[in-house]
N, C-alpha and C positions, 0 to 999 in steps of 0.2 A: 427647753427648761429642765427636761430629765437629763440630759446630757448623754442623750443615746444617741449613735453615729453607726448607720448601719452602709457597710463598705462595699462594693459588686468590683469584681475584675472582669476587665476586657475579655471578652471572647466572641472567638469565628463562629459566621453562619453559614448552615449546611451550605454545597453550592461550590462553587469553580473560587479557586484564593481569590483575593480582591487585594489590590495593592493599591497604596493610596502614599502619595508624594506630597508633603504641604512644603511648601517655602517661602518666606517670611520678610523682607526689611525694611530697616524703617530708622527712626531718630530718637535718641533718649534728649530730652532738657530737664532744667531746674523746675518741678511744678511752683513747687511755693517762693514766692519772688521774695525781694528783699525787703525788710522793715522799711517805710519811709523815712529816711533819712537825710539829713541837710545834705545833701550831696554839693554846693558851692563854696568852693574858699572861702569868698570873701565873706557870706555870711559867718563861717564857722570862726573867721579870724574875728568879728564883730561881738560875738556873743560869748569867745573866750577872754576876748577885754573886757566885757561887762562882766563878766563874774568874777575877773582880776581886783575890777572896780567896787564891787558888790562886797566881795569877800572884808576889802580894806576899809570901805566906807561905813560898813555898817558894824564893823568893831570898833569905832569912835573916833574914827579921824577924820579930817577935814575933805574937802571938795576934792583939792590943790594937791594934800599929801595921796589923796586915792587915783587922781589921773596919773599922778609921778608914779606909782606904783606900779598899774597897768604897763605903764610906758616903760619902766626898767624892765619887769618880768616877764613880758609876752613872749619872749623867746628865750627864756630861762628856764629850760623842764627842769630844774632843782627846785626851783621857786611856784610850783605851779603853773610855770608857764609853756609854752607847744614845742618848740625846740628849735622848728626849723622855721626859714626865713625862706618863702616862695615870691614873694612881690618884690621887682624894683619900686624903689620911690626915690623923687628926688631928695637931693643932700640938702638936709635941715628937714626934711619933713618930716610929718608921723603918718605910720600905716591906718591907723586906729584917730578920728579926729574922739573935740569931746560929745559930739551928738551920737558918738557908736557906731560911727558910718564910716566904711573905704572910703580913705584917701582917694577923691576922684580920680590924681595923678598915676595911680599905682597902676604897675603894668604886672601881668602874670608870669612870672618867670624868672629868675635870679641867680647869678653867678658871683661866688667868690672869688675867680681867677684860677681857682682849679677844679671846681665842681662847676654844673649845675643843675639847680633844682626846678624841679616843676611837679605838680601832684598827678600822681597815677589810680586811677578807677579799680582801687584793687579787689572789689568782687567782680568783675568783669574781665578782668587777669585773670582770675581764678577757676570761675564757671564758664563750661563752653558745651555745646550743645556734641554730641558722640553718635556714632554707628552704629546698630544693631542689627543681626542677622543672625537669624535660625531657619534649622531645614528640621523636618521629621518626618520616619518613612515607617510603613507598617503594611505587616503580612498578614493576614487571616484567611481560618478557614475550616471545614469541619463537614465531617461526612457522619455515618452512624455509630460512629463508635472513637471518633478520636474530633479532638477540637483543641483547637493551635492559634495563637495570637502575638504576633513576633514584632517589636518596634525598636528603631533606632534614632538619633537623634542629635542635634548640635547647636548649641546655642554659645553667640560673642556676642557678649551686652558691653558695652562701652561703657564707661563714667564719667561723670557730670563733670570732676575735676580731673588734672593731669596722673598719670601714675594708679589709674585705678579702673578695672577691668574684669568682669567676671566671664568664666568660659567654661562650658560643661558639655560632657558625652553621655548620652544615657544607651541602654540598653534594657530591654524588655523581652523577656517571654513567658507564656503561660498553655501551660500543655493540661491537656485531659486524655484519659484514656481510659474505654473500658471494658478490661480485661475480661473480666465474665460477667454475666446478667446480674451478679449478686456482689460484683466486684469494681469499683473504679479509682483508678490512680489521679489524683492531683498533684500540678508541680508550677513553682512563678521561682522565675529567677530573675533578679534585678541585679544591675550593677552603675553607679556613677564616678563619673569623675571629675572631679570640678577645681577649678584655680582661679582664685582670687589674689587680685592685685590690688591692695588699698593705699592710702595714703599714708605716708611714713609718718606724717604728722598730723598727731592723734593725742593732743593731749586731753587732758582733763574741761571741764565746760568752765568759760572765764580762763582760759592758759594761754598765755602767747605762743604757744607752742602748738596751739588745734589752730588748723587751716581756715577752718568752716567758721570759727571765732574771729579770726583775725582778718579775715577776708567779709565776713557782716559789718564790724566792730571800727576797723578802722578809720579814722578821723578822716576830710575827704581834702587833707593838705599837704600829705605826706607822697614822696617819692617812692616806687618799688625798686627801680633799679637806681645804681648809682652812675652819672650821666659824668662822662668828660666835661670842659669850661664848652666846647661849642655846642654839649648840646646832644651830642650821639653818646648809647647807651654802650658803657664799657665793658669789655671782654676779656678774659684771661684764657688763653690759653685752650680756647676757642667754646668756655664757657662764662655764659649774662655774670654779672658781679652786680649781687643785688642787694640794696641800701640795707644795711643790719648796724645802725648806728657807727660805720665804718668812713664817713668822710667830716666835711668839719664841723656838722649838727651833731646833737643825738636828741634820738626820741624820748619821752617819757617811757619811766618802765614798767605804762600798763600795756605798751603793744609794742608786737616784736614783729620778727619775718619767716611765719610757720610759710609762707608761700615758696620762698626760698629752699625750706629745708624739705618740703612736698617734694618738691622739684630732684633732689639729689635723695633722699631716705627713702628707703623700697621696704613693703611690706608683702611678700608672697604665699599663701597662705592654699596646699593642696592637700586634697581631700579625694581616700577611693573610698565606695560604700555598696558593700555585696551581701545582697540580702535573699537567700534562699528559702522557700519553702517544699516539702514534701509532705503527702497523706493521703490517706485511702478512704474509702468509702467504702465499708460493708453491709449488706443488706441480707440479712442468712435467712430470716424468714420473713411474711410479709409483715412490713408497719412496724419493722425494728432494723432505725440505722445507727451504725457503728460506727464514729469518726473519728483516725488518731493524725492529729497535723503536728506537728514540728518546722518553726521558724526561728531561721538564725539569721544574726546581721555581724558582719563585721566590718570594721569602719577604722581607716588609719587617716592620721593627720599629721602633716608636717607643717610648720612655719617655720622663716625666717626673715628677721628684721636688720635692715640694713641700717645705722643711721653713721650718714657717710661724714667723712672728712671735710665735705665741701656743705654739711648742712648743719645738722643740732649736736653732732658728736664728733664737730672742730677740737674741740679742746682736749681728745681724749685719741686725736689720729682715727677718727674712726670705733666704731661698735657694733658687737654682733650676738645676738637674742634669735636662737634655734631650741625648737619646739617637735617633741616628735608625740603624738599619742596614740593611741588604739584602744576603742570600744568593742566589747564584744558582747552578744548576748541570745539567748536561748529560750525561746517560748513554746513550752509543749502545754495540747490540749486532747483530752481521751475526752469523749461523749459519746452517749446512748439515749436514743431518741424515739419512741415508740410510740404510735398512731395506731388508731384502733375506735369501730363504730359500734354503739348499740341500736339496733330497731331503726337507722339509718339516720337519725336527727340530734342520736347524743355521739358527739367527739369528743375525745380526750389525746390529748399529746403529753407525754410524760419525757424533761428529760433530766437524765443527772451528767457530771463528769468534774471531771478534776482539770485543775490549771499551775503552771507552773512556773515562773518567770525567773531569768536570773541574769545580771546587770554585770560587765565585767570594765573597768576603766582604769589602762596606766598611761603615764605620763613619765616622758625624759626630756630635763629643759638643762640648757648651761647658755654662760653669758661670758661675754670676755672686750677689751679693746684693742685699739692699738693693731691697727689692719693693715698688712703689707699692702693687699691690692685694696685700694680702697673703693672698688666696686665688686668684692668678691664677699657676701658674707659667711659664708663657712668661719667654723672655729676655728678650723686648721689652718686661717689665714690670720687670727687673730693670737697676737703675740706679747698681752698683757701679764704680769708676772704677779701682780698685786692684787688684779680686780676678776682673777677666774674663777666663775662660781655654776655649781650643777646641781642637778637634783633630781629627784625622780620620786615616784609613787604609785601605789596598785590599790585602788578602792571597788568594793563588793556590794551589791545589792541584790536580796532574795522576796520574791511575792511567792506565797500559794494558795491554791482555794478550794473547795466543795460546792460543788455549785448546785442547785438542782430549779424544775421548774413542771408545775402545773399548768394546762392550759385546756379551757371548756366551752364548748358553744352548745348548744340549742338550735340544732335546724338551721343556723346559719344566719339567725338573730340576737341569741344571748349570748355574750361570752364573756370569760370567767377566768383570771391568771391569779396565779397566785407563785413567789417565788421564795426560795432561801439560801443565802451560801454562807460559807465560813471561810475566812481569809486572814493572812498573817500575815505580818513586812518583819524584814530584819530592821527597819531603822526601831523599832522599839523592843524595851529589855522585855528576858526570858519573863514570862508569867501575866506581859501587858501585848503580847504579839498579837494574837487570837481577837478575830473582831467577826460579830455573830451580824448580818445584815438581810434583809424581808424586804417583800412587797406582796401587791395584792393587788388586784385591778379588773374593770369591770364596762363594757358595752353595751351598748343599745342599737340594733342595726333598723330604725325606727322605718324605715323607707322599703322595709320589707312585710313591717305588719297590713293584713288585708285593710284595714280602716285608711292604708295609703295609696292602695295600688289605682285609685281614681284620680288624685292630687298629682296628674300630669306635669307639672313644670319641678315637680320633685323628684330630679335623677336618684339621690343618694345621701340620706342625712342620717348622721350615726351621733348618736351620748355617749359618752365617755369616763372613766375618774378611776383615780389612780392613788395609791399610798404606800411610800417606802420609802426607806432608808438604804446610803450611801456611805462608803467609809475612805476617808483621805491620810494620807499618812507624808504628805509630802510638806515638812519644813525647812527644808533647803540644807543640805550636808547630808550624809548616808548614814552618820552614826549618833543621831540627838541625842538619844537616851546615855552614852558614853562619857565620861572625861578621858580628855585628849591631852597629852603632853608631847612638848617638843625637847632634845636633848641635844645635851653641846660634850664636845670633849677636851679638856683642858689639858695640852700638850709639855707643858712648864709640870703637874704632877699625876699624870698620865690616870686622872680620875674624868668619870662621865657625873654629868649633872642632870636633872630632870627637871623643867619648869611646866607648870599647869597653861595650855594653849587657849582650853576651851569645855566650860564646866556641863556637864552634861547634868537629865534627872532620868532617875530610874521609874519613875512612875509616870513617862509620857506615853500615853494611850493614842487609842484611831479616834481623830475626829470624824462625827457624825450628823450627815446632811437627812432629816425628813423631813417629807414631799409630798406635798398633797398637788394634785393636778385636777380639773374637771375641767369637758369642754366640750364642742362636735367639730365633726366635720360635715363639709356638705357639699353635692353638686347640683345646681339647679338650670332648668330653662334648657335641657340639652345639652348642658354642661357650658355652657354660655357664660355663668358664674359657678365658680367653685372655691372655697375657703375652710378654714380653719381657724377657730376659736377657743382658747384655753385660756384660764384663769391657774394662777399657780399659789403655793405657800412652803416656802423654804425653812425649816427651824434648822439652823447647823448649833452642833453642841459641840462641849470641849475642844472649842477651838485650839489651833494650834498655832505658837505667836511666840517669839522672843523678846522676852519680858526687863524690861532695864532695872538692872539692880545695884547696887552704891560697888566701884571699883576696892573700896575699901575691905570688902566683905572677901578678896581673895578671888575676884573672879574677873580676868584676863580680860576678858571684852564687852563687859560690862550688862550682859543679857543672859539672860538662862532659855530654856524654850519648857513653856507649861502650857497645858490647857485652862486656858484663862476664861471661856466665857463663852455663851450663847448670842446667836444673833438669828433674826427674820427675814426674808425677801418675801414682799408679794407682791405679786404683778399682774401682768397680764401679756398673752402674745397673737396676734390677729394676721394671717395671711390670706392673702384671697389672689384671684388672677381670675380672668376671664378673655370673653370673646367680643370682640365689637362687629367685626364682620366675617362671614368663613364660608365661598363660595369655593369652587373647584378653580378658578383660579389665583383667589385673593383670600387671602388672612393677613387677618391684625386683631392680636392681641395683648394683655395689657398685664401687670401683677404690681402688688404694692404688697409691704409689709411692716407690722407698727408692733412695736416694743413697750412696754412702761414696768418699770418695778421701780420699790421703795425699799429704806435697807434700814433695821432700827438692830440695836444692841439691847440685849434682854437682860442678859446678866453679864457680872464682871468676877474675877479674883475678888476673892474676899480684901486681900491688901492693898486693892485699888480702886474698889467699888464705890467710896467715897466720894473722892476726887475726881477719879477716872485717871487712862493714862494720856498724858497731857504732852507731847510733840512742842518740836519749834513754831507748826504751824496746823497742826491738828488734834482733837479731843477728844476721846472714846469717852462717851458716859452711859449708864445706863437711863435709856431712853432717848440715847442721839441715835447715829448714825455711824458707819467706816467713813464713809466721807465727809466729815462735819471737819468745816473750816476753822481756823481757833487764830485769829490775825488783831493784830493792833488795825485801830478804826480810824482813820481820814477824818478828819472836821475841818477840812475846809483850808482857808489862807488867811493870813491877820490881813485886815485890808492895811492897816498902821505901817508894820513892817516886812510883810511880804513874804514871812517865814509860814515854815506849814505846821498846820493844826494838829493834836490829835487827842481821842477821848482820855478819860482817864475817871476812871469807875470811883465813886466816893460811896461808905459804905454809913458814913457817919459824921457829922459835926457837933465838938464840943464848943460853946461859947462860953467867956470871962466868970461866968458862975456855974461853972461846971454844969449846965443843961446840956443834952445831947438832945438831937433832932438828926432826923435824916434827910437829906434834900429831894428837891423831887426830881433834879434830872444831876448825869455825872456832868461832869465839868473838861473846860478842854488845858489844851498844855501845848506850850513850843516845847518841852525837855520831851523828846524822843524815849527818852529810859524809863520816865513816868508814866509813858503810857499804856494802858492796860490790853490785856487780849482778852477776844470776846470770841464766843460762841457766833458765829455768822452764820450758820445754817449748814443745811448742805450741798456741796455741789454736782451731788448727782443730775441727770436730765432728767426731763418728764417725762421727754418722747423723743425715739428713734425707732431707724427703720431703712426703708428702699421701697425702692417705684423705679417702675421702667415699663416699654412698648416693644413691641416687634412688628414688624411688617415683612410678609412674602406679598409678592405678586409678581406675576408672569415673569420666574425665574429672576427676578430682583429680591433683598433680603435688607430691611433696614432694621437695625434694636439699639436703643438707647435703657443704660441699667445709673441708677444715681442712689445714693444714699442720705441720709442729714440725720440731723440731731436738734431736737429743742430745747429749752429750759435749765440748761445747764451752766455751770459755770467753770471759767478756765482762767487759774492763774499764771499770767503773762509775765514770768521773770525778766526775760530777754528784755521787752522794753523798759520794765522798771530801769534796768541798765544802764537802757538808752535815754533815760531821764536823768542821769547823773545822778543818783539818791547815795552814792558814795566817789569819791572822786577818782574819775575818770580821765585825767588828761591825758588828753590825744586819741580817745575814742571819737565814734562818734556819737551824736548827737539827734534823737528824734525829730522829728519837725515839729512837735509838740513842744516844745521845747521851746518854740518863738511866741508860745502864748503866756510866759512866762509875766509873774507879776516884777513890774517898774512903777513908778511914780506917775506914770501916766497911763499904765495899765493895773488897775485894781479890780477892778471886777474882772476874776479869771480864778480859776481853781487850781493853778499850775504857779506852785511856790518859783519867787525870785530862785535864780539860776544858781546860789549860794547857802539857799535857806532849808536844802533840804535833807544836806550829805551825812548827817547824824543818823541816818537809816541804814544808810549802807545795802544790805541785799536783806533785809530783815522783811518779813510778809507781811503785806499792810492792804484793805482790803480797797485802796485806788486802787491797785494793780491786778484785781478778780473780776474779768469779763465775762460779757456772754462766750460759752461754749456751742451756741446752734452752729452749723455751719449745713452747707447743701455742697456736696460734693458730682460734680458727674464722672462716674468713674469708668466706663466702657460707652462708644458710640460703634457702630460698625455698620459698613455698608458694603453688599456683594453684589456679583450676580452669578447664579450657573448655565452657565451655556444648554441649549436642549440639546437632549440625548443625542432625539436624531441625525443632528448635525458632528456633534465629537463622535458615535460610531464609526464614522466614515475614516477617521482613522486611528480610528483601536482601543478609543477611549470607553470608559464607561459613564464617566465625570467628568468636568471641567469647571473651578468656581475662581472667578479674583475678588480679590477683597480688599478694602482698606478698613484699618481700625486705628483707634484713638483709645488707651489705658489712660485713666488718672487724667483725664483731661486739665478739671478743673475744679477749685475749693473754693467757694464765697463764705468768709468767714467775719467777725465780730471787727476785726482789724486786719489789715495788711502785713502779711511775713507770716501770722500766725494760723498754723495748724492743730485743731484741736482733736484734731479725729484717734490720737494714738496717746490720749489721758484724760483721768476723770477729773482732772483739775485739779486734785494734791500734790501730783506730783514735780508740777511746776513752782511748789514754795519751797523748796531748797535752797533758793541766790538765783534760779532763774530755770526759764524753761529747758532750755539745750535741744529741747527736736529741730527748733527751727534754725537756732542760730551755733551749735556747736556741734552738730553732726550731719547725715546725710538726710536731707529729706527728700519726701519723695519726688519718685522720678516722673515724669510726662513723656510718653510713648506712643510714637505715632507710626505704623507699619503697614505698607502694602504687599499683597501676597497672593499665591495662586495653588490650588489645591489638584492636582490629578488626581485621580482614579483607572487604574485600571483592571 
């Protein structure tokens, strides 16, 4: 809740080095499966004719003219209709009778004489279960005066889909030395190296161009590859030729062949990252230490994007996007630290020092087409005369601070902090940099007063509280407080122009977090049970927020960034763990941990405090919430016509003699545009957390760790989607979707299959589920061999093990993960974790650890 994260590095124990060998492998899969989807033809061809039917019937025409309709356009994608034609049937029939049912005669599979078509399972083309394997070795060791910790390491994670692969080198060492009684050298040096292979195709969420879209999304009638007339998948030139609306169908143009272009577009993306530290440790007289550290990182990055000739950058001979960048940056810290007793029961720690950060980032990008070799992507193979374009940039960031701190006990029961520092960011202008930050804080080590030393089953129980302030300066760009212009030069009259990019304000200041904390910890029964309990109270001020403001006003992107307003958290945080058994040869024991906070907004901008600021799908008001849902409201289905419902807020009715009255409830609406957004609440959770067990016994080792979430709520775009609430042909189709209202189905909450495409991706709050979900995230089971048997030949250790990462998520619905948002952020047109990008992986590895 304070947000303190206190870091320890590895280091050797006195003693002979110890080497220790882990090695690793095992299997990556898909964790979170597909949305339940019509996955049959023939239903999907039934219920694209009903809504052929629906569409035409229910705008005023006859029985006669709606089945003629269906019957013309089912394989007309200009018309609304699917495109392709996968069923023989015989000559004179219909695929579609008028009950909405497959022609019993239809066989699966069809050929025009030069093609043929059949449908392909293409999330199952797509995902495929990959290899993984890591090794890691490590040195340690350490006599009286020197202490040394040395690790190497390699990990090839494979990827879910084709063309995608992560691979990394690490290196470790951390050396101590101590030169004189009053002198010690500290040193870590890190270095990695890592290459990433992603998918070439990577479009935006909802793009026929994202793999992960197009492979969820797809209708379950379409062909992947394009199939000679007998039937075998055709080849060029000793590569698959895959159906991209290339034979005598074409698809509709909400789905394309990102599978295709996966397959041929390379995306390589390497990264080194060397991060050194140095610093001393002086100690000139007693109970005064002197620490000056210095860490630097430097960190270069290259990318290059292929998008080949034979996939998304056919039409241009090929394309080539090279990325070259370098981070650098520089963290010094001076401190003086001084310890010192009076009469042996009063302590005082006093310390001050100075900090100093500084952020270094350029970038060099060019793009070009038109690729000799067209699996080379370098520029230098790319031979575009028209479309070469470069650029490059170097951006700066500075932190510094005064730090200082008080710290007091009593005998080793009361104790007494108290802190202050002073800190300035370059992202705010001269005279607003300077931000002055405190705390104060205070103990009770209750389990050492005499009135306790008889209260046997009470190991250790200490009171707690705390109050201070924090300062944030992070609004996303390096230079908020600035106006930014971008400049062109005009070669026709060899003049420069300056256009405004991005309006900055000179009076953005440090937002400020204060915190109140109270709480204990405690160990009881032998330590049998042990926990922690804190109550907390967050007030952040002058928030920092990019504020929309009318394009008209001269300002490029529509937002300014101000300190708009105040807000609250308070909650609470509860860990405990304990013992259930603990003999010399058996332990098992257990931990859980429980979360709750609430989020309210105090104050606003005066120019919006009114209103609030109001989102496509969210409200800031004073006295809502950051999470307060703001959604047009569901009322249900006309049972009449089948079309869907929704609220529509009435503020007032006037009747024929000009009376007004207010009604006493709003009223509903088929017009989609009438319908009003409400306040839905929020959807924060009430409760989250983790629980898990361990077990040793007689050199066996079993631990189960799992997490969830309660009370929350998660907007599921993705199936919205999948309910067609805007027209989707040749998507597919949830299986929800068959509960759909018909004339013989009316009692059902799931609008006729035509009744509801006026929505389109717009937030509406059918589509806001529960967020609980129960995740197990780690299971693992070892054994380690006894000593005295690996002795015998030269070991010190021996353990194997299997584990299982990310096993598994039980969530509100199927496909969906809600563990990585609080639920706003899926009311943009949909979710995209689960359906438009990588989710998570499931990793299952067995492995064997030496020691020697």
């Amino acid at each position: 809740a304070n947000g303190v994260i206190i870091i320890t590095t590895k280091k050797g124990k006195a003693g002979d080095a110890t080497v220790k060998l882990d090695a690793r492998f095992g299997s990556n899969s898909r964790l979170i499966p597909q949305y339940d989807v019509i996955d049959d033809p023939a239903t999907y061809y039934e219920l694209a004719y009903r809504r052929l039917f629906g569409s035409y019937y229910y705008s005023g025409h006859t029985l006669a003219e709606s089945y003629a309709f269906a019957d013309k356009n089912l394989y007309d994608e200009k018309n609304g209709g699917l495109g392709y034609k996968v069923y023989t049937i015989p000559d004179g029939q219909k695929l579609i009778g008028t009950n909405f049912k497959l022609n019993p005669n239809a066989k699966l599979g069809y050929s025009d004489g030069e093609y043929y078509y059949i449908p392909d399972d293409w999330y199952k083309e797509t995902f495929h279960n990959s290899f993984r394997k890591e090794y890691n070795m490590s040195v340690s060791g350490a006599n009286d005066r020197f202490n040394y910790y040395g690790s190497v390491g390699y990990l090839d994670d494979g990827g879910i889909i084709s063309n995608s692969r992560f691979q990394r080198y690490t290196g470790l060492i951390n050396a101590d030395y101590q030169v004189k009684k009053w002198m010690k050298v500290v040193s870590s040096f890190n270095y990695t190296h890592s290459n990433s292979q992603t998918n070439g195709s990577n479009g935006s969420w909802g793009s026929s161009g994202n793999v992960f879209y197009v492979a969820n999304n797809m209708g379950p009638i379409y062909p992947l590859y394009v199939r000679n007339a007998d039937g075998t998948i055709k080849t060029e030139n000793g590569r698959t030729i895959y159906d991209s609306n290339n034979t005598n169908f074409m698809r509709p143009a909400t789905v394309g062949n990102a599978i295709r272009d996966n397959e041929y577009d390379h995306d390589e993306y390497l990264k080194d990252v060397i991060t050194g530290k140095g610093g001393v440790i002086l100690t000139p007289v007693k109970g005064l230490t002197l620490t000056a550290n210095v860490s630097m990182t430097n960190s270069t990055s290259r990318e290059v994007e292929l998008g080949s000739i034979f996939g998304s950058s056919a039409s241009v001979d090929g394309s080539s996007y090279v990325y070259s960048g370098r981070m650098f940056t520089v963290n010094q810290q001076y401190l003086a630290n001084y310890k010192f007793h009076i009469a042996d029961v009063h302590n005082f720690e006093l310390l001050g020092g100075y900090e100093q950060y500084k952020y270094t980032t350029q970038s060099l990008w060019g793009a070009n087409n038109h690729l000799f070799d067209p699996l080379n992507g370098e520029l230098d193979n790319a031979g575009g005369t028209k479309s070469k374009q470069l650029g490059s940039s170097t951006s700066q960031y500075m932190t510094e601070g005064f730090l200082s701190r008080v710290q007091y006990d009593y005998d080793g029961k009361y104790f007494l902090s108290a802190s202050y520092r002073r800190d300035a960011s370059s992202r705010f202008a001269k005279g607003h940099r300077w931000g002055n930050f405190w705390s104060f804080g205070g103990a009770w080590l209750i389990s050492k007063e005499d009135f306790m030393q008889n209260v046997g089953w009470v190991d250790m129980l200490k009171l707690k509280v705390s109050y201070g302030q924090q300062g944030n300066d992070n609004l996303g760009g390096l230079f908020p407080y600035s106006d930014q212009y971008q400049h062109k030069y005009n070669e026709d009259t060899n003049e420069y122009s300056l256009s405004l990019s991005y309006k900055g304000n000179e009076n953005l200041t440090w937002e400020t977090s204060k915190s109140f904390n109270a709480g204990f910890d405690f160990e009881l029964f032998n330590s049998y049970l042990n926990g922690s309990f804190e109550v907390f109270s967050r007030k952040t001020e002058d928030l920092l927020y990019s504020k929309n403001v009318p394009y008209s006003a001269g300002n490029p992107t529509g937002v300014i960034p101000v300190n708009v307003g105040s807000i609250r958290n308070n909650g609470f945080e509860l860990s405990l763990d304990g013992t259930v058994i603990r003999t010399k040869n058996l332990f098992w024991g257990w931990n859980v941990n429980l979360s709750h906070y609430t989020n309210k907004i105090l104050s606003l901008d005066e120019s919006v405090s009114e209103k609030g600021i109001r989102g496509s799908n969210f409200i800031y008001t004073v006295g809502g919430s950051l999470y307060q849902a703001y959604l047009r409201k569901y009322a249900g289905v006309d049972k009449e016509t089948g079309q869907g419902l929704y609220w529509k807020h009435i503020d007032e009715v006037k009747d024929a003699d000009g009376n007004v009255t207010t009604p006493e409830s709003d009223e509903t609406t088929t017009v989609f545009s009438d319908a009003t957004q409400y306040d839905v609440g929020t959807v924060l959770p009430k409760l989250y957390g983790g629980f898990g067990t361990s077990l040793n016994a007689y050199g066996f080792d079993f631990s189960v760790q799992c997490s969830f979430q309660l009370g929350g709520k998660y907007y599921d775009g993705s199936y919205q989607q999948l309910m067609w609430t805007q027209d989707q042909t040749g998507s597919a189709w949830h299986r929800d979707a068959l509960k759909a209202w018909t004339p013989e189905n009316t009692d059902t909450d799931v609008p006729r299959l035509d009744g509801d495409t006026q929505v389109a991706q717009t937030a509406v709050d059918r589509f806001l589920i529960s967020s609980n979900y129960l995740s197990i995230n780690n299971v693992t089971f070892g054994y380690t061999f006894p000593r005295s048997l690996v002795e015998k030949v030269a070991l010190k250790g021996v353990r194997v093990y299997v584990a299982g990462e990310n096993l598994a998520v039980f969530s509100a619905r199927q496909g969906v993960d809600p563990r990585f948002s609080m639920g706003i952020g899926g009311m943009t047109g949909g979710s995209g974790i689960n359906t438009s990008g990588y989710s998570a992986m499931r990793t299952i590895t067995g492995g064997i650890t030496l020691t020697f």
